[in-house]
C-alpha positions as CSV (number, residue, x, y, z in Angstrom):
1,X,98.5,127.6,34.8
2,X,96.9,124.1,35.7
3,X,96.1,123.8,39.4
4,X,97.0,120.3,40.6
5,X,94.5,120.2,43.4
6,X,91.3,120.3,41.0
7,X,92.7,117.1,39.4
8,X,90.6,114.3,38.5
9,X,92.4,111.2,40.7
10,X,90.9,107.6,40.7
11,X,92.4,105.0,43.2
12,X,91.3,101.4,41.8
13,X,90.7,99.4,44.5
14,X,88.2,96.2,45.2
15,X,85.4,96.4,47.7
16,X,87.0,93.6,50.2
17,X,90.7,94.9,49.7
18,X,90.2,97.1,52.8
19,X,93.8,97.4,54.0
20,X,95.0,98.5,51.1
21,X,92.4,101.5,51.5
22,X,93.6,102.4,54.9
23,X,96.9,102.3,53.5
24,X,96.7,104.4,50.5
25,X,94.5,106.8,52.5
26,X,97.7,106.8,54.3
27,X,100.0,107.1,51.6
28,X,98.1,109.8,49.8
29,X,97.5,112.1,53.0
30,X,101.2,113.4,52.1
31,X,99.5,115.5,49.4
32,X,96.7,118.3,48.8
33,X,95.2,116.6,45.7
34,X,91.6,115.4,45.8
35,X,91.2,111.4,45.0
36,X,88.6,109.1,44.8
37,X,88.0,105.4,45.2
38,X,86.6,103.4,42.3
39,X,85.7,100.4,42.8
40,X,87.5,97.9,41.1
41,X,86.0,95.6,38.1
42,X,86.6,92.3,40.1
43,X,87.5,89.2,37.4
44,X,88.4,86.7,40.1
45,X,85.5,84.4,39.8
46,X,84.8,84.8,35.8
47,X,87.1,83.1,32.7
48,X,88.9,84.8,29.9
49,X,86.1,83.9,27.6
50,X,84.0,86.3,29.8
51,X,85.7,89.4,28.8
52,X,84.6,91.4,25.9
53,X,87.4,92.0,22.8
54,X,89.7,89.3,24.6
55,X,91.4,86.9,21.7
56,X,92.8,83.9,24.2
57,X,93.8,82.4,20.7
58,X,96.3,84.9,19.4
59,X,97.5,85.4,23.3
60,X,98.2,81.2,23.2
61,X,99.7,81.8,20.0
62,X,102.3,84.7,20.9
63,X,102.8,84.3,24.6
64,X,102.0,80.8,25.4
65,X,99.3,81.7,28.8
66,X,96.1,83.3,29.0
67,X,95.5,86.1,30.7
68,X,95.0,86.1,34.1
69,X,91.3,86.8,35.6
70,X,92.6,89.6,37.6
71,X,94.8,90.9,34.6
72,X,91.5,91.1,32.8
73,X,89.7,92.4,35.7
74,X,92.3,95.6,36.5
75,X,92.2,95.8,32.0
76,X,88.6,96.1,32.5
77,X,88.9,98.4,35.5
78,X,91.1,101.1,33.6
79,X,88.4,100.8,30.4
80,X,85.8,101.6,32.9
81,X,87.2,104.7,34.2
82,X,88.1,105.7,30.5
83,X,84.4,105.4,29.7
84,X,83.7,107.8,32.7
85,X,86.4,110.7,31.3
86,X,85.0,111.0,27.9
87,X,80.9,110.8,29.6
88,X,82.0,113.7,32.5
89,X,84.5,115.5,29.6
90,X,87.0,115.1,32.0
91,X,90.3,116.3,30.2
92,X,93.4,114.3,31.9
93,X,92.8,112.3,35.0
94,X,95.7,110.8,37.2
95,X,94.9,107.0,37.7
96,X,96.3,104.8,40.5
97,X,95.9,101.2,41.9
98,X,95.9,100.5,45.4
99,X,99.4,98.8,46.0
100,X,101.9,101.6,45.3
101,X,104.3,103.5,47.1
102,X,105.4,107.4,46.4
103,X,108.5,109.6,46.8
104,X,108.3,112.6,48.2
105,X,109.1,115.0,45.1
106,X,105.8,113.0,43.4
107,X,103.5,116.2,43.9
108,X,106.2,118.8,43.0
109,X,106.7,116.9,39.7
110,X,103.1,116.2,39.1
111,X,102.7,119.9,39.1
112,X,105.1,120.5,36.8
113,X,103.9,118.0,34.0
114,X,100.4,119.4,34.3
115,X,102.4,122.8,32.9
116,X,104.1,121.3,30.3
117,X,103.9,122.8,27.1
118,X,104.2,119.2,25.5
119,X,101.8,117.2,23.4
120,X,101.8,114.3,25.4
121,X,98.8,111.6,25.9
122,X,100.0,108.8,28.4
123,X,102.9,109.8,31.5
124,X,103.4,106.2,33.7
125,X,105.2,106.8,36.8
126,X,107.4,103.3,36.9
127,X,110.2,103.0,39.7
128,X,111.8,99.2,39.7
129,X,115.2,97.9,38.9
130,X,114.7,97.4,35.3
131,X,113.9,101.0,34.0
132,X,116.8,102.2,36.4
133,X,119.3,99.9,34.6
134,X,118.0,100.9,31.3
135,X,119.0,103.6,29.0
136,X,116.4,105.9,28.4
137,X,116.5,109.3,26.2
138,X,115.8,112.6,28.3
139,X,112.7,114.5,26.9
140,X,111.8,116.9,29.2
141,X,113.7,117.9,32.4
142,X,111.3,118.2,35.3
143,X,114.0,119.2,38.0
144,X,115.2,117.6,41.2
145,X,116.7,115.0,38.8
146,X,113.6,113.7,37.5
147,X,113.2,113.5,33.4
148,X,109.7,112.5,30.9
149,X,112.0,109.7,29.1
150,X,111.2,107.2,26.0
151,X,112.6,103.7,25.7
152,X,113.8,101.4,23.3
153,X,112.0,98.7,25.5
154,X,108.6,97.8,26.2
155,X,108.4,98.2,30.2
156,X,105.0,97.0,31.9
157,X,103.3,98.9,34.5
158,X,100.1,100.8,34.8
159,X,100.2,101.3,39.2
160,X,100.3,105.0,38.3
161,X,99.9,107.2,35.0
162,X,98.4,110.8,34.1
163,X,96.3,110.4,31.2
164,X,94.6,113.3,28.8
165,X,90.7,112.1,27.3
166,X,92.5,111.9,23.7
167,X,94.0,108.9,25.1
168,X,91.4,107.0,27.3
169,X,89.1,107.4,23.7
170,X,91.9,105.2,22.0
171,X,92.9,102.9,24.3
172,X,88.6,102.1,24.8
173,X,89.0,101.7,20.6
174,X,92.5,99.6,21.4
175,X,90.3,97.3,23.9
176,X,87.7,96.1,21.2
177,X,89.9,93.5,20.1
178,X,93.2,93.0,22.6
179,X,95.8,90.0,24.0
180,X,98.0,92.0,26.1
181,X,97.4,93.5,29.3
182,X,96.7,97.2,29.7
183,X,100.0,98.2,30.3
184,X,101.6,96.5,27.3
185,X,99.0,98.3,25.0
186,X,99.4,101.2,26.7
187,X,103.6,101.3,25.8
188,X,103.3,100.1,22.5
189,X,103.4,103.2,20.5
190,X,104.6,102.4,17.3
191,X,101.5,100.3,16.9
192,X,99.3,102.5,18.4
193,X,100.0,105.9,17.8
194,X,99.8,107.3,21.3
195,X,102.2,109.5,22.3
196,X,103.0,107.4,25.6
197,X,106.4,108.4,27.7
198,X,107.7,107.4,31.1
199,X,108.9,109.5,34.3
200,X,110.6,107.2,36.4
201,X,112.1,106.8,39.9
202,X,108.6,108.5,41.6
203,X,106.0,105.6,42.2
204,X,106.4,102.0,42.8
205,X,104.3,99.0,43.5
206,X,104.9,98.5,47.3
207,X,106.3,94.9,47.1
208,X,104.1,93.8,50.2
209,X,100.9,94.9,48.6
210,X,101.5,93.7,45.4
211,X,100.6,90.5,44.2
212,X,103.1,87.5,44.7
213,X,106.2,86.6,42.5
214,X,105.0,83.8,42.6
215,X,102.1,84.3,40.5
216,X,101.7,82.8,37.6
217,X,101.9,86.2,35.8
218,X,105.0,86.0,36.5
219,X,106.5,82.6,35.8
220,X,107.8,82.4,32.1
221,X,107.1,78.6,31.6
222,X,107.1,77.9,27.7
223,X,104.6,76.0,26.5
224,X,104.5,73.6,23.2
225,X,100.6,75.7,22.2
226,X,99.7,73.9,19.3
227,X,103.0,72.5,18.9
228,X,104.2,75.8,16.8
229,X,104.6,77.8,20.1
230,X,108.2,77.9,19.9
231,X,108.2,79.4,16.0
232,X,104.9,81.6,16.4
233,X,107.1,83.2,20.0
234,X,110.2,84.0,18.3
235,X,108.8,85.5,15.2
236,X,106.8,87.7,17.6
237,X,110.3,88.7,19.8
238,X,111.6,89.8,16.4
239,X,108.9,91.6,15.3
240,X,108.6,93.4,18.3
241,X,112.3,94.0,19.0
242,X,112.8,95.9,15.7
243,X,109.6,97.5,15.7
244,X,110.7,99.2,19.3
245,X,113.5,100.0,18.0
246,X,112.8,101.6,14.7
247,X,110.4,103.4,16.6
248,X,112.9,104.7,18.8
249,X,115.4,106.0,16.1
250,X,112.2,107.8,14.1
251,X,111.4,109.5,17.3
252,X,114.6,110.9,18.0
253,X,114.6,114.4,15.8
254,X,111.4,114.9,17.7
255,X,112.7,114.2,21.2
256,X,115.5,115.9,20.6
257,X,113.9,118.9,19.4
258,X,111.2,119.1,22.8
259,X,114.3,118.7,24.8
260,X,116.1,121.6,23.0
261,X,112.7,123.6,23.6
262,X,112.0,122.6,27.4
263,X,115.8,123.1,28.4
């Protein structure tokens, strides 16, 4: 049986963001695990151009922004601590950034994934309104309520996720040449083949620590990119909306059967 308290934990956080240190120190005092600060790639003051596999063209093309400096800078902080599992061997290391908030039951269930007998790579812990109002199929009943589900949607989110070495090797390979943020990639399993679930209703981003809604991150604004923006966007909503979903129906013996087996 795995022991939870000799878990590899990373906390990303940036050198000057020293409330949100207190705060997680805070936060994270509720459990006996081990964790560690890393310090955080900071992106702020450099462009898009400066980031190595980043295609600002295709991005434009598809989802009409760039990405953000400090979208690139936590994409970049995540690739750094992949590079550090596969030079310590670490096997599976539980990654979070510095703005979340936990529920109590987050330790008991962490426990009981580390026990799983399940092939899995990547386990986000995502708690907002979307995911609750979703409809999600049931993998693997944890207990207390809480389930490992898939999706037939594409949910964003990387604020907390176990992840085995497997994994951090393929998303590192993913990176070389990339448009979407680290989440995105991260869900997007029909495309590239990691075996990436979701437990929900355990960790969310703590909305006072997190970065404003009013970020442009956040602001759909569509934009004319070359004047075929419009065309080149709705091909891509297609494209991704039936692959998700042809995704979803292939993996449903499979899901089925682990559910069967873990029952």
């Amino acid at each position: 049986m795995q022991n939870h308290k000799n878990l590899k934990v990373f906390v990303i956080n940036l050198k000057d963001h020293n409330k949100k240190r207190v705060l997680m120190k805070r936060a994270l005092s509720a459990f006996s695990f081990k964790y560690e600060f890393f310090d955080a790639f900071d992106g702020r003051n450099l462009s898009p151009y400066d980031f190595y596999g980043y295609n600002d063209f295709i991005r434009k093309l598809y989802l009409g922004r760039s990405l953000l400096s400090s979208e690139l800078g936590a994409l970049e902080s995540n690739r750094l601590i992949f590079k550090k599992m596969l030079e310590e061997d670490i096997d599976i290391a539980l990654i979070l950034e510095d703005d979340i908030k936990f529920k109590s039951d987050f330790e008991f269930i962490l426990n009981k994934i580390l026990n799983l007998k399940f092939d899995w790579e990547i386990i986000r812990f995502i708690d907002d309104k979307k995911i609750r109002k979703t409809f999600g199929r049931k993998i693997i009943n944890l207990g207390k309520n809480y389930y490992i589900k898939r999706y037939p949607k594409l949910f964003g989110g990387s604020h907390a996720y176990l992840i085995k070495k497997e994994a951090a090797l393929k998303l590192l390979n993913l990176t070389t040449n990339f448009y979407h943020h680290i989440d995105i990639i991260m869900g997007q399993s029909w495309k590239n083949n990691l075996n990436s679930l979701i437990c929900p209703d355990l960790v969310s981003q703590d909305p006072l620590l997190n970065v404003s809604r009013d970020n442009p991150r956040f602001v759909k604004v569509k934009k004319n990119f070359l004047s075929i923006y419009p065309y080149t966007r709705f091909l891509f909503k297609i494209y991704e909306a039936t692959a998700k979903w042809l995704y979803y129906i292939y993996k449903f013996f499979p899901d089925l059967l682990t559910f069967k087996r873990n029952s």
